[in-house]
PADOVEX-732065 format. One record per residue (C-alpha): x, y, z negated; residue number from 1; residue in three letters. Coordinates in steps of 0.02 Angstrom, whole numbers, plus 50000, padded with zeros to 5 digits. Each point is the difference from the previous one (the first is absolute). Layout:
N
- X:Y:Z:NUM:ALA
...
REM end
This chain:
320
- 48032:52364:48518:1:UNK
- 50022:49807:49966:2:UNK
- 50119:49997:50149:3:UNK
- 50107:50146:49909:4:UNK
- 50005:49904:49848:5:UNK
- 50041:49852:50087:6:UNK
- 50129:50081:50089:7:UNK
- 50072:50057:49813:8:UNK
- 50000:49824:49939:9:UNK
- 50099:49948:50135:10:UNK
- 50118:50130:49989:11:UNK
- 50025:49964:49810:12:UNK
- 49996:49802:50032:13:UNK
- 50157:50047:50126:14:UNK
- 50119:50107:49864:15:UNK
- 50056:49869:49929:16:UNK
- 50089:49927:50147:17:UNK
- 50066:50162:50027:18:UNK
- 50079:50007:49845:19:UNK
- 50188:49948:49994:20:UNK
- 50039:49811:49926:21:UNK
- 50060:49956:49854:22:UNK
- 50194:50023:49989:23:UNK
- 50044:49792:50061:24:UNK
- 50142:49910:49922:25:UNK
- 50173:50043:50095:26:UNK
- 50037:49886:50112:27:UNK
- 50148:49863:49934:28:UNK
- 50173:50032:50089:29:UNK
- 50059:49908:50127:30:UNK
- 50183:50026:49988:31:UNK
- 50104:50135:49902:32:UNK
- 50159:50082:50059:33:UNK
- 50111:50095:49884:34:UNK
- 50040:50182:50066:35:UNK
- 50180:50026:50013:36:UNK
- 50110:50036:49830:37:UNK
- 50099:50150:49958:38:UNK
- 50142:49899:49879:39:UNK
- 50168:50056:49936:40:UNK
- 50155:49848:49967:41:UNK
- 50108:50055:49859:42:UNK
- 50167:49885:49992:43:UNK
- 50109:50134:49876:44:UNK
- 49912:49929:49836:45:UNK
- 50127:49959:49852:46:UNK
- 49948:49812:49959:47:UNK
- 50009:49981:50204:48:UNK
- 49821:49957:50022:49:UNK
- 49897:50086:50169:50:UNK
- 49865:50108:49967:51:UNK
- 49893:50027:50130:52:UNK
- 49859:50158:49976:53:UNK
- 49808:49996:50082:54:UNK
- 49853:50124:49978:55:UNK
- 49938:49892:49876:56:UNK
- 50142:49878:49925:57:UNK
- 50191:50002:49946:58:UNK
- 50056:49818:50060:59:UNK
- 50176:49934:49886:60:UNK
- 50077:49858:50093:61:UNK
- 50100:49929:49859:62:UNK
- 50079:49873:50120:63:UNK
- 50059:50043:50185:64:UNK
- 49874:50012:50129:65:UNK
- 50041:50092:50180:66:UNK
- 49935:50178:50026:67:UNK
- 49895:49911:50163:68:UNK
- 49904:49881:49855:69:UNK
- 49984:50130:49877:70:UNK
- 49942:50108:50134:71:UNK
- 49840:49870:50039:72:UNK
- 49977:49972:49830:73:UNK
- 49967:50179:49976:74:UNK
- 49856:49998:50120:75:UNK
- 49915:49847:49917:76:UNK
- 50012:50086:49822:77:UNK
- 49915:50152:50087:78:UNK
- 49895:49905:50093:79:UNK
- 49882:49940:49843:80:UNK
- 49964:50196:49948:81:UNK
- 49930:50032:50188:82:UNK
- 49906:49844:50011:83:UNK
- 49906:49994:49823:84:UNK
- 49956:50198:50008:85:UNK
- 49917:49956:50171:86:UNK
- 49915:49845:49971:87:UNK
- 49821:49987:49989:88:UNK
- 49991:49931:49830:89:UNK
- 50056:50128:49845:90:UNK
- 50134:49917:49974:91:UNK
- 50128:50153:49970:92:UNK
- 50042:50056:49851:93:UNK
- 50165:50021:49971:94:UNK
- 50131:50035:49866:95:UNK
- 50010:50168:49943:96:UNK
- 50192:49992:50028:97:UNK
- 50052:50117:50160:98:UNK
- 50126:49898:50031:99:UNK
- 50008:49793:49962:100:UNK
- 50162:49895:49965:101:UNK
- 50012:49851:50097:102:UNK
- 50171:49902:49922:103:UNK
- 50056:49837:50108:104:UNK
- 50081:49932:49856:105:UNK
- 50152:49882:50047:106:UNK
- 49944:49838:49908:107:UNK
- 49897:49936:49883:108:UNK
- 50083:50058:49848:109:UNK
- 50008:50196:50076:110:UNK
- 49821:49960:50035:111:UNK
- 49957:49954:49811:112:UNK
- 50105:50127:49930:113:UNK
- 49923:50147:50107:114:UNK
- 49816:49956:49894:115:UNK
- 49969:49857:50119:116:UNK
- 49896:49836:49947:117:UNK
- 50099:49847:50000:118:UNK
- 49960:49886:50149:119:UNK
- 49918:50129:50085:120:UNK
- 50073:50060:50178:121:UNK
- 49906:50200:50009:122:UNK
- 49934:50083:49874:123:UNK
- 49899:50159:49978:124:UNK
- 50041:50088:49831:125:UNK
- 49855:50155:49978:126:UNK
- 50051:50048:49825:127:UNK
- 50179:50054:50081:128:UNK
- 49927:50026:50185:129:UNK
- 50120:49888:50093:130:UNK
- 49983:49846:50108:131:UNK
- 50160:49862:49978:132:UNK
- 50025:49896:50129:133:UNK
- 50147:49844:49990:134:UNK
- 50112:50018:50150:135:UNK
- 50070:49824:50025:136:UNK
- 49820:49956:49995:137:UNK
- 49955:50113:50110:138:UNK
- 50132:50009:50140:139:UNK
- 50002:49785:50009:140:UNK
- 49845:49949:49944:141:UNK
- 49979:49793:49999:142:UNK
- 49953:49922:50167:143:UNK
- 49902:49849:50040:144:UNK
- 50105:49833:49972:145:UNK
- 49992:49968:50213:146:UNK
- 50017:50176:50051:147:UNK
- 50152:50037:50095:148:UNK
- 49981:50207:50003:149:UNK
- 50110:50121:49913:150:UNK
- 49933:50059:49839:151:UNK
- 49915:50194:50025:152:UNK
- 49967:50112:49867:153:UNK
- 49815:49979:49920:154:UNK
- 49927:50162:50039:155:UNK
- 49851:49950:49927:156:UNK
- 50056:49972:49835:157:UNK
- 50044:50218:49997:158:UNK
- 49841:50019:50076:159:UNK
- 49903:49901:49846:160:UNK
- 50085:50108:49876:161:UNK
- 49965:50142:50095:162:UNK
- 49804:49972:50010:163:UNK
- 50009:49989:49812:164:UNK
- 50084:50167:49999:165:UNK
- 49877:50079:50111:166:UNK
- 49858:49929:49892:167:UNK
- 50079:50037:49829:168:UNK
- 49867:50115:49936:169:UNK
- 49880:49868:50036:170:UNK
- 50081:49841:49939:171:UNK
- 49953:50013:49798:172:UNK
- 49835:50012:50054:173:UNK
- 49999:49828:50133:174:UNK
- 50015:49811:49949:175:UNK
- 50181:49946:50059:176:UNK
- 49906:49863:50110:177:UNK
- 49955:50158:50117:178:UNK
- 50144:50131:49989:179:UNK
- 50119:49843:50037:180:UNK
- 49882:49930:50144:181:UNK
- 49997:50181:50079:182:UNK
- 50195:50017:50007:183:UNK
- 50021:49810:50060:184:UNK
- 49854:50047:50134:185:UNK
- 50100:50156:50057:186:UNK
- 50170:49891:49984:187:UNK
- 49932:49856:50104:188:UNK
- 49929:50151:50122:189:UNK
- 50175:50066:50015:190:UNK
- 50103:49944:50170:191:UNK
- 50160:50110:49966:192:UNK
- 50068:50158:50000:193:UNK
- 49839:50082:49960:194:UNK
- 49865:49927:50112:195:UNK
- 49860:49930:49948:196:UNK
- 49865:49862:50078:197:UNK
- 49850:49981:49951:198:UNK
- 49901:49899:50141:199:UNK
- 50019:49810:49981:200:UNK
- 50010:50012:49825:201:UNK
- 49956:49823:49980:202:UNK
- 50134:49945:50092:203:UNK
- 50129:50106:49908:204:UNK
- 49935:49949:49822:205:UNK
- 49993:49805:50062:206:UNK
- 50191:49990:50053:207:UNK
- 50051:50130:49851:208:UNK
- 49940:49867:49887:209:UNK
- 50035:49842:50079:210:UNK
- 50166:50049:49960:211:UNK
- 49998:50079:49819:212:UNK
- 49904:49866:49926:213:UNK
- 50063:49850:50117:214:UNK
- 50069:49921:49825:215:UNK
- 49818:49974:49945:216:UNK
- 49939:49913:50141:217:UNK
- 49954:49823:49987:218:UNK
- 49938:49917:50128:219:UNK
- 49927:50145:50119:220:UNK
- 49929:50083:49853:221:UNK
- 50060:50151:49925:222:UNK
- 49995:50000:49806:223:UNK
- 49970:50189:49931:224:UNK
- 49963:50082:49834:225:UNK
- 49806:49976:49972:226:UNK
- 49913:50169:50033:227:UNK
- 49882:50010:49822:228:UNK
- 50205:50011:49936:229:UNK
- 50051:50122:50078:230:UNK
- 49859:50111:49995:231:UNK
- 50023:49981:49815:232:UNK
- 50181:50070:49982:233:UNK
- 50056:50154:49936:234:UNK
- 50169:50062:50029:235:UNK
- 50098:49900:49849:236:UNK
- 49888:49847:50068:237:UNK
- 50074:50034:50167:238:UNK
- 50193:50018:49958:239:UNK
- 49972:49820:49906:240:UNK
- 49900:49913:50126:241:UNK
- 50124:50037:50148:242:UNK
- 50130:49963:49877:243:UNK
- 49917:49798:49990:244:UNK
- 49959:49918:50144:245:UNK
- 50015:49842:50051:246:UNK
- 50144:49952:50120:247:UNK
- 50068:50177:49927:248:UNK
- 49918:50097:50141:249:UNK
- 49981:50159:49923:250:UNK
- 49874:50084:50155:251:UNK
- 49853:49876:49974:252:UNK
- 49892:50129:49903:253:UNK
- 50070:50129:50148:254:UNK
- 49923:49867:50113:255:UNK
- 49822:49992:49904:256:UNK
- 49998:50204:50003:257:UNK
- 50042:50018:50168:258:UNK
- 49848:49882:50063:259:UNK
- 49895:50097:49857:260:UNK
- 50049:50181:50099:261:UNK
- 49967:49947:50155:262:UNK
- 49843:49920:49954:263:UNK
- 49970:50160:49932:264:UNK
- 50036:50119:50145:265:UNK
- 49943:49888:50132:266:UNK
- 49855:49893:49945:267:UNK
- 49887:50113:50061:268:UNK
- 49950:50194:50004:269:UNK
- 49875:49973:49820:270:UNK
- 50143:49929:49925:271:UNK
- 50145:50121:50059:272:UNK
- 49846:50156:49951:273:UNK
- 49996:49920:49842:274:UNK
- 50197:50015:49983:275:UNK
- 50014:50175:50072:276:UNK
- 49881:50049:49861:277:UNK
- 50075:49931:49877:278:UNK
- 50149:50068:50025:279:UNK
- 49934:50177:50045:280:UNK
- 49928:49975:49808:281:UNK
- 50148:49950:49905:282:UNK
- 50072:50204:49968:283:UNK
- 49835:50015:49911:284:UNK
- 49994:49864:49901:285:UNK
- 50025:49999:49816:286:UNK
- 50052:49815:49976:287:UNK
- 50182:49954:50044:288:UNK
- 49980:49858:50105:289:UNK
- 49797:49991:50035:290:UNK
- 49931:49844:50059:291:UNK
- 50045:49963:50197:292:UNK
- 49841:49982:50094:293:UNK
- 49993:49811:50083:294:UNK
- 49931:49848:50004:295:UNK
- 50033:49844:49879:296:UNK
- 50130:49914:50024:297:UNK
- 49937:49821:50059:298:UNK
- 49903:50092:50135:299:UNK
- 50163:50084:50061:300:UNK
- 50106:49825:49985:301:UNK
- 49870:49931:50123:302:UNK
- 49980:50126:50126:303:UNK
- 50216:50019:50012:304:UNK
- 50028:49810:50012:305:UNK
- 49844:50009:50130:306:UNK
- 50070:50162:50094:307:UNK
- 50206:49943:50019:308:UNK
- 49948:49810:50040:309:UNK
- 49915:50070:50161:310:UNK
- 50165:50119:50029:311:UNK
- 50141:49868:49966:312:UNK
- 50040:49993:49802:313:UNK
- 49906:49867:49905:314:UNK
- 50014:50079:49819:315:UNK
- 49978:49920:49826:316:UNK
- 49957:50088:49844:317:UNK
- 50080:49903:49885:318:UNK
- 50180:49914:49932:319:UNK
- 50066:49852:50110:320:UNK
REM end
């Protein structure tokens, strides 16, 4: 008898084990390739702008780009939809619109006129469902003062405004600091023509900056926007603080949220849970923009200038 029951508690004390383990995290991608893109090139329009027709976007080239360009350009656009609807993070949530305008508006004033915000490059409009993108921008972005290569087209600047359009039924409902780090951490992410890398991140993120905020650099130190500001912005707060900078440089607070995102997706797997679930919650939540779960602000300033001194990029928090 005792060795029966014996043999029972052992059998019990072994179910467990048997069972099958908790659904893990999905693994974080390595690399992303866009699948191939069905697209249409319409030259026959009255005000002679291209139009060029995706699964998921109509593309107006108000200026003239060649059917090869538009062509690539049409993968990247698609290439956002595919990437966010399989990334481990729910991310996707998309505008409700079947089909979203993308309009690469000639100039600035095209740009403004079309809804645009003045000094702003892209812009993602959700009221009207449409992204607006400035085309000299865009096809010759500026270079560094000593670089000697031909100016080519800043694909990451579509894919940005793309990110926002994938996560529009989301953004009312996130702090700007984190639906602007997310499409800068996709943007940065973005090598061309729809592929994506994300090994060597740190690398990536390091040279990305080095050159967007090289006007804030004194010394070997890299002056951003302190994090307890940015964390504190809301969308009107945003618009204004990227609107004045010092030295003009309109990305710093893109800077700050970038380093905030990737803190967040990458500083460890309690931290990136703690994000997942967040954002998992936010559909259910009655309050518009509910508190973002993270850590104060001091403590975050520390561990970034501690992290990116180690990796090449000696950051301040702070005005020159």
């Amino acid at each position: 008898m005792f060795r029966f029951l014996l043999l029972l508690v052992l059998l019990a004390a072994s179910l467990p084990a048997q069972q099958p383990n908790p659904a893990q995290p999905e693994p974080w991608p390595r690399e992303f390739k866009a699948r191939p893109v069905k697209l249409k090139i319409s030259d026959d329009t009255p005000d002679g702008s291209r139009v060029v027709t995706t699964r998921h976007f109509r593309m107006i080239a108000e200026t003239r780009i060649g059917r090869q360009d538009l062509a690539r350009f049409a993968r990247v656009v698609e290439s956002v939809p595919q990437l966010i609807r399989s990334h481990p993070l729910p991310l996707w949530a998309r505008h409700q619109k079947d089909v979203v305008e993308i309009t690469l508006c000639k100039d600035e004033a095209s740009f403004i006129r079309a809804g645009g915000d003045e000094g702003a490059v892209g812009w993602w409009d959700g009221r009207r469902g449409q992204v607006l993108i400035r085309a000299d921008y865009f096809l010759t972005p500026p270079q560094p003062g000593n670089s000697r290569l031909q100016a080519r087209p800043d694909q990451g600047l579509l894919v940005h405004e793309l990110v926002h359009m994938a996560m529009s039924g989301l953004l009312w409902r996130l702090p700007p600091w984190f639906s602007e780090g997310v499409a800068e951490y996709f943007s940065v992410c973005h090598q061309g023509d729809g592929w994506y890398l994300f090994r060597d991140l740190e690398s990536l993120i390091r040279d990305h900056l080095r050159h967007a905020i090289s006007r804030n650099k004194v010394g070997d130190k890299f002056h951003l926007v302190p994090v307890s500001r940015i964390l504190n912005l809301d969308h009107q707060g945003w618009i204004k603080t990227s609107q004045n900078q010092f030295n003009g440089n309109a990305y710093l607070p893109y800077a700050t949220a970038l380093l905030l995102v990737h803190y967040h997706f990458h500083g460890g797997a309690n931290r990136r849970a703690i994000t997942e679930a967040h954002l998992s919650s936010l559909p259910k939540r009655s309050t518009a923009t509910p508190e973002f779960p993270t850590e104060p602000a001091h403590v975050i300033e520390e561990r970034l200038v501690k992290y990116w001194s180690s990796r090449g990029l000696q950051l301040v928090f702070g005005e020159k």
